[in-house]
C-alpha positions in Angstrom: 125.3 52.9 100.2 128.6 53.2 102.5 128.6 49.9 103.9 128.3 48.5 99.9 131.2 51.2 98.8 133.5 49.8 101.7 133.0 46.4 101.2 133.4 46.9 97.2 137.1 48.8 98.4 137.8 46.1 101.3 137.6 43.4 98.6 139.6 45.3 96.4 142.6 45.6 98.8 142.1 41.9 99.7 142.9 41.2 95.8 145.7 43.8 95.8 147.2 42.0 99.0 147.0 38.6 97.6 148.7 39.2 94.7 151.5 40.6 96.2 151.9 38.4 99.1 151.3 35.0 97.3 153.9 36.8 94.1 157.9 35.8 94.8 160.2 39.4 95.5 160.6 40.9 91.8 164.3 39.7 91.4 162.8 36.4 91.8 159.3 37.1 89.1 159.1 34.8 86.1 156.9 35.8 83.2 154.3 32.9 84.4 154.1 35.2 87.5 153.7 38.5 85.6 150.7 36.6 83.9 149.4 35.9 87.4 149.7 39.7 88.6 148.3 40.9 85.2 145.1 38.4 86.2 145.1 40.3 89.8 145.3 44.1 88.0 142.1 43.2 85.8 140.0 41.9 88.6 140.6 45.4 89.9 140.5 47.4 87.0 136.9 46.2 87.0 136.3 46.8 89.8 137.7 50.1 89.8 135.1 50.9 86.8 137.0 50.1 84.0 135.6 49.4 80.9 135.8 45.5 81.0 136.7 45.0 77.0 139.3 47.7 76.8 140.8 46.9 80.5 141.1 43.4 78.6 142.3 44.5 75.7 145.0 47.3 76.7 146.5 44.9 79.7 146.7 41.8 77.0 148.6 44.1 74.8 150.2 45.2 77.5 152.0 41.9 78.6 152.0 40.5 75.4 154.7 43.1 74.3 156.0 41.9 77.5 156.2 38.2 77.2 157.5 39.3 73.2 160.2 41.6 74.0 161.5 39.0 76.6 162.4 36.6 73.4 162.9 39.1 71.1 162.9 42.8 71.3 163.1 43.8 67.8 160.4 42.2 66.5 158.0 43.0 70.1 155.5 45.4 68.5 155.3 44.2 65.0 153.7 40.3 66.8 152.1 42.7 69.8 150.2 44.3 66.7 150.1 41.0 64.5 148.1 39.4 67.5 145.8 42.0 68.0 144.7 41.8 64.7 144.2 38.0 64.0 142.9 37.5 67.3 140.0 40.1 66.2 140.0 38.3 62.9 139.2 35.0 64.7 136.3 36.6 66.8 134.9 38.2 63.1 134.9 35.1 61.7 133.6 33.0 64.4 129.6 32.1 63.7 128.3 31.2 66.9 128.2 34.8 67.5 126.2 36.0 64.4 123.2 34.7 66.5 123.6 36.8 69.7 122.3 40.2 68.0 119.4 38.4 66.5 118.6 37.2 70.0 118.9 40.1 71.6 117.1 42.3 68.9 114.3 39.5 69.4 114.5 40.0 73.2 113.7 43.9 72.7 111.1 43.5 70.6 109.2 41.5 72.3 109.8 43.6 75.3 108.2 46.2 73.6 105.3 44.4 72.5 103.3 45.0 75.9 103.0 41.7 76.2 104.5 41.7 80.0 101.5 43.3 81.1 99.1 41.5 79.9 100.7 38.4 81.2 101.4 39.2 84.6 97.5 40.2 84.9 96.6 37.0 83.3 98.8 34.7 85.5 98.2 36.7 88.8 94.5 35.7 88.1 94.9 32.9 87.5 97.0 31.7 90.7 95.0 33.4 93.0 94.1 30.5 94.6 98.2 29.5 95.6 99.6 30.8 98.9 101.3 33.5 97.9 100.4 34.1 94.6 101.7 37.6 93.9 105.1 36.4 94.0 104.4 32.9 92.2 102.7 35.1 89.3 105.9 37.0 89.5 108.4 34.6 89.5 106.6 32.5 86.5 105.9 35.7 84.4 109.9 36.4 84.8 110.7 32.7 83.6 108.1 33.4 80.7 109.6 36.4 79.6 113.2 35.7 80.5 113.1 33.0 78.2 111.4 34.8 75.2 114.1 38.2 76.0 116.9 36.7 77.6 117.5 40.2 78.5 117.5 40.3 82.7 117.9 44.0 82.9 114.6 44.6 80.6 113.1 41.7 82.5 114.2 43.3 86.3 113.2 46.7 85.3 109.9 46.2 83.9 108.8 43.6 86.5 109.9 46.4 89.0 107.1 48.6 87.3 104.4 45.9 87.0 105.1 43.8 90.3 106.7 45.6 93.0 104.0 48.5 93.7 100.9 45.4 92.7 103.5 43.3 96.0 103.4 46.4 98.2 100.2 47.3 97.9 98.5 43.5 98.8 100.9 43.9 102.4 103.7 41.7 100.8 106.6 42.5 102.7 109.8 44.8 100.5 112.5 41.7 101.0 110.2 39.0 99.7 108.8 41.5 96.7 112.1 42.7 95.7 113.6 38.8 96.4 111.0 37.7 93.4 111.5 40.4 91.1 115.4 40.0 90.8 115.6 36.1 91.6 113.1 35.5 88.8 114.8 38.4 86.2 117.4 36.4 86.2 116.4 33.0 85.3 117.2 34.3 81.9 120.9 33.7 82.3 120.2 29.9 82.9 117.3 29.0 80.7 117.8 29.3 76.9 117.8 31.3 74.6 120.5 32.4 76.8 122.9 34.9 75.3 125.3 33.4 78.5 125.3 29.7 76.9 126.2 31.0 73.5 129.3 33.1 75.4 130.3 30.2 77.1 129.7 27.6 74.2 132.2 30.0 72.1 134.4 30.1 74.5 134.6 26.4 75.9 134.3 25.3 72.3 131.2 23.5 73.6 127.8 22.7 70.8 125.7 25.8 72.1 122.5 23.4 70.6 123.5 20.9 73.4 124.0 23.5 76.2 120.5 24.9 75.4 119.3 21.4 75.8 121.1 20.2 78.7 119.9 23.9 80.5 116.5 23.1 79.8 115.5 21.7 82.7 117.5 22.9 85.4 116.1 26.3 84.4 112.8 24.6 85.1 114.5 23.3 88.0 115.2 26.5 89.6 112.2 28.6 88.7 110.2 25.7 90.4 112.4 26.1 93.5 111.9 29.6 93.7 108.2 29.0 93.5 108.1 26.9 96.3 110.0 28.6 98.5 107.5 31.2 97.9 104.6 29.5 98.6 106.3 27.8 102.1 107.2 31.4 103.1 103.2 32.3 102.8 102.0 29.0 104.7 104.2 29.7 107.6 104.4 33.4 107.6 100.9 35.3 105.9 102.1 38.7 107.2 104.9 38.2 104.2 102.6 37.7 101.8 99.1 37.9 102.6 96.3 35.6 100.5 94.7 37.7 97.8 91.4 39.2 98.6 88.2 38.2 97.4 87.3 41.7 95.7 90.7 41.1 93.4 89.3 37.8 92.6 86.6 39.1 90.8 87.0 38.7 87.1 84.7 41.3 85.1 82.1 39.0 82.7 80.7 40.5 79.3 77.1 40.9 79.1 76.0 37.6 77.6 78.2 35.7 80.0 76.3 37.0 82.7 73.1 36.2 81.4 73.9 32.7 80.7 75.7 32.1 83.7 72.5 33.7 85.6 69.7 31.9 83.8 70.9 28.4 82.8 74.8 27.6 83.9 77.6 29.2 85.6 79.6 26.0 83.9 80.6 27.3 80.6 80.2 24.3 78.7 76.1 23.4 80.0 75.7 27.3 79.8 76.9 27.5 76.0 74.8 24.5 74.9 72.0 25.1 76.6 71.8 29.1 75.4 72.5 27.4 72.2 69.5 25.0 72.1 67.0 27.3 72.6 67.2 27.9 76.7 69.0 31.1 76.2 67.8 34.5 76.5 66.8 36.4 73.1 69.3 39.3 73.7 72.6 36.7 73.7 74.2 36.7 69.5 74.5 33.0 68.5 77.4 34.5 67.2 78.9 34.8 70.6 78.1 31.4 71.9 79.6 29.4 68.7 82.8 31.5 69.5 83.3 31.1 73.3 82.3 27.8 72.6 85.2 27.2 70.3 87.5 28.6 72.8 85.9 26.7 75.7 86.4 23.4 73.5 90.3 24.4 72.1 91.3 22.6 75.8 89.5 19.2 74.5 91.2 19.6 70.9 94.7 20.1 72.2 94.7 17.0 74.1 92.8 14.9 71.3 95.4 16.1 68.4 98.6 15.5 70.9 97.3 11.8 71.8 96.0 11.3 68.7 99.7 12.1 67.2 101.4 9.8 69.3 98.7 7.1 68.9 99.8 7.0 65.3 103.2 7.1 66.7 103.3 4.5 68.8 101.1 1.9 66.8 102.9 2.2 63.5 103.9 -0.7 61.5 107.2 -2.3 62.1 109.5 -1.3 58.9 109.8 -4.3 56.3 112.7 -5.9 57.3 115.8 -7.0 54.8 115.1 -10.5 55.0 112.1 -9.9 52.6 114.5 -9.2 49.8 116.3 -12.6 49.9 112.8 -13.8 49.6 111.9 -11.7 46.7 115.4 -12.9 44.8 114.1 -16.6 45.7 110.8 -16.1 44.2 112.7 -14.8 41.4 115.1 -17.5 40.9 111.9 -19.9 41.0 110.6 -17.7 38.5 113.5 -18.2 35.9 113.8 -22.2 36.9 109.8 -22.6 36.3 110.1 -20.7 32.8 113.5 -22.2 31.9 111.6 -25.5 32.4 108.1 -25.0 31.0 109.9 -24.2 27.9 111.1 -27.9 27.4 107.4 -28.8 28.2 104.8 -28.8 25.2 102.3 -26.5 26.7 102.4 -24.0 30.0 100.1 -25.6 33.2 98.6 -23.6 35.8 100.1 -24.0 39.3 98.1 -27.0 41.3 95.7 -24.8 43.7 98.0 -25.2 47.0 100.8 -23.8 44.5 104.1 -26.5 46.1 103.6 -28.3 42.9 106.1 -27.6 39.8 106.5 -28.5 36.5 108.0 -32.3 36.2 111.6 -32.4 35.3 112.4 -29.0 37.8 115.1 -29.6 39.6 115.7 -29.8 43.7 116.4 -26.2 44.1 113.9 -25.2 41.8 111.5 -27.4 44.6 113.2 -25.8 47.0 113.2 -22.1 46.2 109.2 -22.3 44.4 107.1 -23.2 47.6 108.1 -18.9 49.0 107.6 -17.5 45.9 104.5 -18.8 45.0 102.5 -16.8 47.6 103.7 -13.7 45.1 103.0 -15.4 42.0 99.8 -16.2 43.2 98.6 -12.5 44.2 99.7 -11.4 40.9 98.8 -12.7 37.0 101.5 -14.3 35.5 104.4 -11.3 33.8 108.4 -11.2 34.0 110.3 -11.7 37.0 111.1 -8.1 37.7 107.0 -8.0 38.5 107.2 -10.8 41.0 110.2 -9.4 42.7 108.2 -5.6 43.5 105.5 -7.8 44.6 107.3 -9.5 47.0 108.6 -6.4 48.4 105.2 -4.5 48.6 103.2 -6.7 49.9 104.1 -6.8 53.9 103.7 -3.4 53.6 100.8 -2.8 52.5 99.2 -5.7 54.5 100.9 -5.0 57.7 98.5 -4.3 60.5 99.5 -1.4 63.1 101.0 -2.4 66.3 98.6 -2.9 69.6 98.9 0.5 71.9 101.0 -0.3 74.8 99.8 0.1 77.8 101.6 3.3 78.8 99.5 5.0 76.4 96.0 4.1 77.8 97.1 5.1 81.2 98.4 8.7 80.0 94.9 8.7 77.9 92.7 7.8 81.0 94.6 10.3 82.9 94.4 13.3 80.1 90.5 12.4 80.2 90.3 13.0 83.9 92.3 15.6 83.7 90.0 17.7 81.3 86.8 15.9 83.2 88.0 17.8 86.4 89.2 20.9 84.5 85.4 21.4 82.6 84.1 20.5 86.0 85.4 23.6 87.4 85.6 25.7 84.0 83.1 28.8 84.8 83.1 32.0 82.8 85.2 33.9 85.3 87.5 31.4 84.2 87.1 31.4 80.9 87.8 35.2 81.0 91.2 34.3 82.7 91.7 31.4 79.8 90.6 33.9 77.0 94.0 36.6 78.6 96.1 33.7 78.7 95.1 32.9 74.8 96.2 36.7 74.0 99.1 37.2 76.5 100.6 33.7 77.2 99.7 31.1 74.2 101.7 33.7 71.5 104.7 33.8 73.4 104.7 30.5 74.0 104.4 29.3 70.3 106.8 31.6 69.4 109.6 30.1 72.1 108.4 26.7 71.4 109.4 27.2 67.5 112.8 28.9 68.6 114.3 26.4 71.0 112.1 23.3 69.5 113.6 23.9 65.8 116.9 23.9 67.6 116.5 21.3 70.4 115.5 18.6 67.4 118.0 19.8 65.1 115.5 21.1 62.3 117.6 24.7 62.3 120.7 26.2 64.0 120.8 28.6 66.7 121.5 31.2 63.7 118.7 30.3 62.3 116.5 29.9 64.9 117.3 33.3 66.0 116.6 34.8 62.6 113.1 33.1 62.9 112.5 34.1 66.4 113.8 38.0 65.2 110.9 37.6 62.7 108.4 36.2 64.9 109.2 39.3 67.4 108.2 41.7 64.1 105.1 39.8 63.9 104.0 39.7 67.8 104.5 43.9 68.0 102.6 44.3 65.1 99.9 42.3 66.2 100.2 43.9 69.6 100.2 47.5 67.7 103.1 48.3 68.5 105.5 48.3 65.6 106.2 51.7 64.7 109.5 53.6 63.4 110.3 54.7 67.6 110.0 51.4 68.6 112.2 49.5 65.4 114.9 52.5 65.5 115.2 52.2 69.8 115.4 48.1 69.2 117.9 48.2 66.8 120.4 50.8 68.3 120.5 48.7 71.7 120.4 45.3 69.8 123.7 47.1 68.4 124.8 48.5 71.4 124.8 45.0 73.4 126.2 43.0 70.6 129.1 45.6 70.2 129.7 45.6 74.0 129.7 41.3 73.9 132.0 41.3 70.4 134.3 43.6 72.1 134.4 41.3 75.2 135.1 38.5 73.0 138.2 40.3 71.1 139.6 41.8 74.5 139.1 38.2 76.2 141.0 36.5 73.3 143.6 39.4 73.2 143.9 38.5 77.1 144.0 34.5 76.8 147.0 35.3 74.5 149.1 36.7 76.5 148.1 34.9 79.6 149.1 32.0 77.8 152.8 33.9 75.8 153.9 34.7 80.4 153.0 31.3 81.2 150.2 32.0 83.4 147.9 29.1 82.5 151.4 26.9 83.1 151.6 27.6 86.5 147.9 27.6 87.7 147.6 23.8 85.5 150.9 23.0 87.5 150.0 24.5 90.6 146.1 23.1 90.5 147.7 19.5 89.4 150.1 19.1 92.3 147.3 19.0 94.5 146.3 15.9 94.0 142.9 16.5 94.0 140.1 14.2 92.7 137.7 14.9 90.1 135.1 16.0 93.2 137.5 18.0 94.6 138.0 20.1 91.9 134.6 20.3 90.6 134.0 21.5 94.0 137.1 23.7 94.2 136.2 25.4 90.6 132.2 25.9 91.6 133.1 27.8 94.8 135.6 30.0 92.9 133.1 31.0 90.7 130.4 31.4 93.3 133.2 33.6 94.7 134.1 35.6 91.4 130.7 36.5 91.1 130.4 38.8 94.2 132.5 41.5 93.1 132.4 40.4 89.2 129.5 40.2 86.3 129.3 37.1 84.2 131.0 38.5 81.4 134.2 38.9 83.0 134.1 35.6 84.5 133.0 33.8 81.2 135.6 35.4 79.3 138.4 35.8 81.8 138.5 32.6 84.0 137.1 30.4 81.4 140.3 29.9 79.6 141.9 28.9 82.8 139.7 26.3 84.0 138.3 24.5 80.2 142.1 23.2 79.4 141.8 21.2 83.5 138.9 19.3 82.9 140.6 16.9 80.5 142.9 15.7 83.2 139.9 15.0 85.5 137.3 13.5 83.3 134.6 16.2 83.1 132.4 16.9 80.1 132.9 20.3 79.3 128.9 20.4 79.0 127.7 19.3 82.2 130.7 21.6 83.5 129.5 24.2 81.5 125.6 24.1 83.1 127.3 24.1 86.8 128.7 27.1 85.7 125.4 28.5 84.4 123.6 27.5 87.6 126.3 29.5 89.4 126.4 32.3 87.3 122.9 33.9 88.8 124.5 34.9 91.9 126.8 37.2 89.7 123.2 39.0 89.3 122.1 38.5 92.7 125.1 38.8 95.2 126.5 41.8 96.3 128.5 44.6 95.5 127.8 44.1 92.0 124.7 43.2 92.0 123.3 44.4 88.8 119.6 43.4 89.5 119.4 45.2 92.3 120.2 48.1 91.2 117.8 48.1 88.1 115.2 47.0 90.7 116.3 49.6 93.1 116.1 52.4 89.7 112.3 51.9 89.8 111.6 50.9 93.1 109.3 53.7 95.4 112.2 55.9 97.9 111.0 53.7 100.9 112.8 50.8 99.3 116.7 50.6 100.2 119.4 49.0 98.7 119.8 47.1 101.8 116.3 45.7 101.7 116.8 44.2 98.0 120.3 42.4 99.2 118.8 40.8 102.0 115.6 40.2 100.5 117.7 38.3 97.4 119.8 36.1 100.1 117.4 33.2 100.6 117.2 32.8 96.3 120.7 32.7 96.5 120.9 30.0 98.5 118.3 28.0 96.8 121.0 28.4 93.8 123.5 27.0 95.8 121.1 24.0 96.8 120.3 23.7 92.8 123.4 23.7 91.7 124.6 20.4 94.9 120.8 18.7 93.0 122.6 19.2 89.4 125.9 17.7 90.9 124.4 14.8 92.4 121.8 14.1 89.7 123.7 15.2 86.4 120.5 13.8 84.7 118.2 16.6 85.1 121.0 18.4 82.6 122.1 15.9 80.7 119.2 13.0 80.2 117.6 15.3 77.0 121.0 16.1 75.3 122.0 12.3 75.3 118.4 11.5 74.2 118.4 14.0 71.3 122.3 13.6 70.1 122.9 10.2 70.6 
């Protein structure tokens, strides 16, 4: 703990020693500069201890009496006050925020739900065959649950319970354990329903819909390069993390499982159908085979209603186009001549059989404007023009023929039908047993996060919304779980309340701060100072991403997001950058904040639960390597911006 407490205080001093080294002699201090040395004193407040929303709050009100009572000294506390209050006012009335306690109060129900457990155990089972799978079942439980809480202390805690004495016990070794548990804990920063994104997307101004579906697959991103790291590390090094024994493997069968499996199949569909036709053994209930068998067979029914939907999809008629109108008002004007005419005639005539005959006497356009609207008065008995006209305009439609399949479709159909050929190849009971936890641990959660981020993602609800919906569905999952009692619901609401007070507060004192950043002069001289550089749009992005990476060493996200923020969003104008793709570099970069030291928040959760033989010096180095896969994620985000922005522009063209 030294060496961390001395190089917390050594990068304290450095910060101290900056300021005033780079500051001019006070004779020569502007109010821009004060606004520079009031950024330096609340990077070490913080670090001090400080609370971060009153350290921002008190040194905003601070200067801004300052930066008044330089113009005007009468009237200094009646505007220090004045701004205080509207800028709270502003942060009230903003409604971006009304969905971060729903979110979190989703994220702690759901936490409570027992659900983590259950999933682990499932997951761990069923990656036993993967190198390494202890820490793959780890890292993809994390991403799970990280995006269903969004919480990463809950996450890092509980996954310190499940994981790290499961890790120690198989012979992993304590850096690669505790390297998993943090690294995937805090996936939940990046991948939505991010509390982060909303923070930043209030802050930036920035649609918080699109940042949750530009982060949607760089979260995927990352948690996929965490899982192969994982699974190199256990190729070239098994003493890390050894392969998992064959007496774990073993998944316990009910009774008429193993009778089935013994006497006629150990393939679950062959088994079921031939217990069922008569082959079975008298002591197996029917009613047990018709339900596995409906499980077994729910793999088979996904697929077929997802292909089916987009078979429908992709063969549907082409819409009716306009040009069928004109038509329609031609028909009609034949329609009127024809009548107009046979009125002058004693006696109507039918049409000739090939219907391009008219009346005699008709004139030229009458010829002309008959021969397409005689189809429609043929198909219908003779009535007013009105009638021929809704002909004319239903009739395409309801003989239209759907569209030929294209070719991409029969391909992703011929694969799907290997796919399940293989997969019921190899589907035994001891899987099924693994599918059947996956059904109660895995395929809840899942629908649950699917409805959350899909109603948003397609624009069916707003994150508000969403959130209120995904509140509900939490309800729902921890009383089907059995867990939904007064404890439980009064504990979830108190730290929903205590989180959303602590981010609200951040929010006022960051606002508060901005303020009177911006009343010195501050953000003048940094856009000044950053300008006269010269530096191209790379350069900057470059310059901005390592100051971040930087800031989060001895800083949390919150204080970046809401402190530094400000200063770089009103640059990115001047270079070119979207604000969005920005704003996912940014999220990428904000996991070290979690992972890097001093401040290294998962760590220290992780070290809260951890056995005594773990140090604090174990969990550091073990969470170096994740860290730099971050750093490689975030130079793959930079050089393909597609993987962040490809579904946004899709979606919100």
């Amino acid at each position: 703990m030294k060496k961390e407490v001395w190089f917390g205080l050594t990068i304290m001093a450095l910060v101290v020693l900056s300021a005033f080294v780079l500051l001019p002699a006070p004779a020569d201090m502007s109010n821009g500069h004060l606004g520079l040395l009031m950024l330096a004193l609340v990077v070490v407040a913080i670090m001090l201890g400080f609370p971060t929303a009153f350290t921002l709050m008190g040194m905003g009100m601070i200067f801004a009496w300052i930066a008044y009572r330089s113009s005007n000294p009468d009237l200094a506390v009646q505007q220090t006050l004045d701004l205080m209050v509207q800028r709270a006012f502003s942060v009230m009335s903003n409604d971006v925020l009304i969905s971060i306690p729903l979110f979190v109060f989703m994220g702690y129900l759901i936490e409570r739900a027992n659900l983590i457990e259950k999933l682990f155990k499932s997951m761990h089972l069923a990656m036993a065959r993967v190198p390494g799978s202890l820490a793959v079942a780890t890292i993809v439980t994390c991403a799970i649950f990280a995006t269903a809480t969004g919480i990463v202390g809950a996450v890092v805690t509980l996954m310190g319970l499940l994981a790290l004495p499961a890790m120690l016990r198989a012979g992993y070794s304590v850096q690669l354990s505790a390297g998993a548990i943090t690294a995937g804990g805090c996936l939940g920063i990046l991948i939505p329903p991010s509390v982060m994104l909303i923070v930043y997307g209030a802050t930036a101004g920035v649609s918080v819909v699109k940042l949750y579906a530009g982060a949607f697959f760089p979260g995927i991103m990352l948690a996929t390069l965490y899982v192969l790291y994982v699974v190199i590390i256990a190729k070239i090094k098994p003493s890390m993390a050894p392969p998992m024994s064959a007496e774990d493997r073993i998944v316990p069968l009910p009774a008429f499982a193993q009778v089935v499996s013994k006497d006629i199949s150990n393939n679950v569909l062959p088994g079921l159908i031939g217990a069922m036709k008569g082959k079975r053994n008298a002591s197996v209930p029917m009613r047990d085979l018709l339900n596995h068998l409906v499980i077994a067979l729910l793999p088979l029914l996904a697929v077929a209603a997802i292909m089916g939907t987009i078979y429908f999809k992709v063969t549907a008629p082409l819409p009716v186009e306009t040009v069928e109108g004109v038509v329609a008002m031609g028909g009609e004007l034949a329609d009127s001549a024809e009548t107009e005419e046979a009125s002058s005639v004693s006696g109507l005539a039918e049409p000739e059989a090939d219907g391009l005959q008219t009346p005699p006497g008709s004139t030229e356009v009458a010829k002309a404007d008959a021969a397409p609207a005689a189809e429609p008065a043929k198909a219908d008995a003779p009535g007013p023009a009105g009638a021929a006209v809704t002909v004319a305009a239903e009739t395409p439609a309801a003989d239209a023929e759907r569209l030929p399949a294209p070719l991409s479709f029969w391909i992703g159909l011929a694969s799907c039908a290997v796919a399940l050929a293989l997969f019921y190849a190899y589907f035994s009971f001891a899987r099924l047993e693994i599918f059947k936890m996956l059904l109660g641990s895995f395929f809840p959660l899942a629908i649950m996060i699917l409805a959350v981020l899909g109603t948003i993602v397609f624009g069916l609800a707003t994150p508000t919304e969403a959130a209120a919906m995904g509140s509900l569905g939490g309800l729902l999952l921890a009383a089907a779980y059995r867990r939904l009692n007064y404890a439980v619901l009064r504990e979830s609401v108190y730290l929903t309340a205590k989180t959303s007070a602590m981010v609200c507060w951040l929010f006022v004192g960051s606002s508060i701060f901005s303020a009177a950043f911006a009343l010195l002069g501050g953000q003048e001289i940094i856009n000044t100072w950053v300008l006269g550089m010269d530096l191209t749009p790379v350069q900057f992005m470059i310059l901005a991403q390592v100051v971040i990476f930087l800031l989060g060493w001895p800083l949390e996200w919150t204080e970046i997001i809401v402190i530094f923020m400000p200063i770089f969003i009103p640059l990115l104008p001047h270079f070119g950058i979207d604000p969005l793709f920005f704003g996912l570099l940014v999220a990428l970069n904000l996991q070290t904040a979690f992972l890097s030291p001093p401040v290294a928040m998962a760590a220290f959760y992780l070290k809260g639960v951890s056995p005594p033989h773990v140090t604090l010096n174990q969990i550091f180095a073990g969470m170096l390597p994740f860290m730099a896969i971050q750093v490689f994620a975030i130079v793959l985000l930079y050089m393909f911006p597609s993987i962040g922005l490809w579904l946004p522009e899709v979606l919100y063209k």
